[in-house]
N, C-alpha and C positions, 0 to 999 in steps of 0.2 A: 627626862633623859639628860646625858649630863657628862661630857669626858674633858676627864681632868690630867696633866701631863707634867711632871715633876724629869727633869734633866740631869742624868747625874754628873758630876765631874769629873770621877774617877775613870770611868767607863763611856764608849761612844754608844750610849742605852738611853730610852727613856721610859719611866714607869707611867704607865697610860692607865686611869683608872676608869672604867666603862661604870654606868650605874644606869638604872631605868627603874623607875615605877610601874612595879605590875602588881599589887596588894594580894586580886585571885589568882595570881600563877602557881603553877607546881613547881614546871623547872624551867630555867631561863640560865641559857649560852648568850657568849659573844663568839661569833664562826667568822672567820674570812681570810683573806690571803695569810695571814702568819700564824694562821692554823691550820690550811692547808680544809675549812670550813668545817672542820670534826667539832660537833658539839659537845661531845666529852675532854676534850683537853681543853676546855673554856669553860666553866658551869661558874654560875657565878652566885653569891653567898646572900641566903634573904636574912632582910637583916628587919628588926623589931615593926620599925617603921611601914613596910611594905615594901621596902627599894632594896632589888638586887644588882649585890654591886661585885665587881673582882679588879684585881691588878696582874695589865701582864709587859712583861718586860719588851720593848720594841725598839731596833736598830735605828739609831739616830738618821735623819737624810734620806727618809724612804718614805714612801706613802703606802698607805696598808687600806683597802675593800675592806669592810666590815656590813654583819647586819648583828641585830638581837634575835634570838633563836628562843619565843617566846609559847612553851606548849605547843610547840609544831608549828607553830605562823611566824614569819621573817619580819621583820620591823627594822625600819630605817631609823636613824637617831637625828632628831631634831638641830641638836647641836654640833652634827658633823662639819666638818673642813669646807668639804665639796659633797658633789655624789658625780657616780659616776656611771653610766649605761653599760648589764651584764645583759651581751647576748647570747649566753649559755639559760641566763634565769629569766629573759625576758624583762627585766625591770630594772632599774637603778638600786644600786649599790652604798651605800655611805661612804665617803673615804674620811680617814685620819691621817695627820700630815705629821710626821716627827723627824 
């Protein structure tokens, strides 16, 4: 697991690249606050190696909830910011800080 965060200049954005190792997955999302947790507007691309990875553009000075949406089971990201307690889902959450 692995997120990666490129700043633009132009724009108050930052390009946030989420990736995970799932080699046997079929389909794997990133869901959470700036998707409003839809795992179809996040699907993210397998790539040769077994790691599915996507980029999504995220408002600079905000902190965003995230999980991996791995074949129906939620997974926290190793290399998250913080985490943070949902008590909608009963468990923590990952946050990423941009």
């Amino acid at each position: 697991m692995a997120i990666k965060k490129q700043y633009l200049k132009s724009k108050p954005v930052c390009k946030v690249t989420f990736s995970i190792e799932a080699e046997d997955a079929k389909k794997v999302s990133v869901v959470g606050s700036f998707n409003d947790w839809n795992a179809k507007k996040a699907p993210l691309k397998k790539l040769k190696s077994g790691v599915f990875k996507g980029t999504i553009d995220l408002d600079k000075d905000s902190s965003y909830e995230f999980k991996y949406l791995v074949d129906g089971e939620y997974l926290n990201d190793a290399a998250a910011d913080a985490y943070a307690w949902n008590d909608f889902a009963g468990a923590e959450n990952s946050v990423v800080t941009v």
